[in-house]
N, C-alpha and C positions, 0 to 999 in steps of 0.2 A: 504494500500500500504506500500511495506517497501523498503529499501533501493537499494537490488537487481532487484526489478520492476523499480521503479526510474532511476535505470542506465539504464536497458532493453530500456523502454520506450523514455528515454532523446537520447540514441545510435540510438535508431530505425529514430529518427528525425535530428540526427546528422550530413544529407546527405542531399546536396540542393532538390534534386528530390524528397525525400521522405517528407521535409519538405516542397514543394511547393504542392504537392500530398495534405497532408494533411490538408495546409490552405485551398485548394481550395475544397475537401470535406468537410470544416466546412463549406465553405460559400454558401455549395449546401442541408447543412440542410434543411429541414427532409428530400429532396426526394434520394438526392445520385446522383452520376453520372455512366453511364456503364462504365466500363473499356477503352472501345476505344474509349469515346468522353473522359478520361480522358489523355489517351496518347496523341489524337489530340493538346488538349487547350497545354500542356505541351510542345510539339514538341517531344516527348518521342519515340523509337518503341514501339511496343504493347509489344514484347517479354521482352523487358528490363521495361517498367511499371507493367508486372505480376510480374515478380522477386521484384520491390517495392512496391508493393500492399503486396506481401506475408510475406513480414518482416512489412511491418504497421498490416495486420492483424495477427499475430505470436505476435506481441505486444501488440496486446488488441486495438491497435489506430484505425483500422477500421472493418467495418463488410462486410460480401458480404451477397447477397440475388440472388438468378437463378428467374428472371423472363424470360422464356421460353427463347430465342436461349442467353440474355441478361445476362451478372454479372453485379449487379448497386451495388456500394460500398458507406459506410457513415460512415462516420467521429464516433466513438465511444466517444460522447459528454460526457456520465458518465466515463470513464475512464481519459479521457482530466482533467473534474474537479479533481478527485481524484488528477491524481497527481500534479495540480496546487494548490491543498490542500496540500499535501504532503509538496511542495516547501515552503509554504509563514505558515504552521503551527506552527510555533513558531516565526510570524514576531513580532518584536519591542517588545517581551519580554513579549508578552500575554496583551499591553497596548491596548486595541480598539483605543482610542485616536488619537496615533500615528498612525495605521493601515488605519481610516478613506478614506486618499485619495490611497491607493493599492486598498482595496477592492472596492471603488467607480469608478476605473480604470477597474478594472476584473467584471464589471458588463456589459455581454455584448451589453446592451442595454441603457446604462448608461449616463448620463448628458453628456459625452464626445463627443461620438454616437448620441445621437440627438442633439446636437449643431448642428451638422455641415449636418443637412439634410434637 
């Protein structure tokens, strides 16, 4: 990833809708959600959640798949990392050390996550 995906990417999320769009495809990993149970959970129109689907996927952040009359969209979890790599690659000056409690944070399943279940 380089700088200009980074913007791409960070813009694409820079919009409440696209950025509630997008958590709520992470938290529908691996299966996705259709497009119209996506507008529904959201309060969204359909026609204004395709326009924010198409800039999440134009950015690499989600994918579609046509299951017969159905578009189910997912959260593009390799791209997600990349650029939260990108973000935190030269955190605290390459120290692990100091790094320990970020990346023990960005671990999605993480000491933080299971505390609390």
């Amino acid at each position: 990833m380089d700088d200009n995906d980074a913007v791409a990417a960070l813009a694409a999320l820079a919009q409440i809708t696209r950025l509630e769009t997008f958590r709520l495809l992470v938290r529908h990993e691996p299966d996705g959600l259709p497009a119209g149970e996506i507008a529904r959970r959201l309060g969204v129109p359909q026609n204004t959640m395709s326009a924010h689907l198409a800039v999440l996927t134009r950015e690499g952040l989600a994918r579609s798949e046509r299951h017969s009359r159905l578009i189910i969209y997912r959260a593009d979890l390799a791209r997600l990392q990349a650029l939260t790599l990108y973000l935190v690659q030269d955190c605290c000056g390459g120290s692990p050390a100091l790094c320990g409690s970020l990346v023990a944070a960005l671990a999605p399943c993480g000491p933080a996550e299971t505390e609390t279940r």
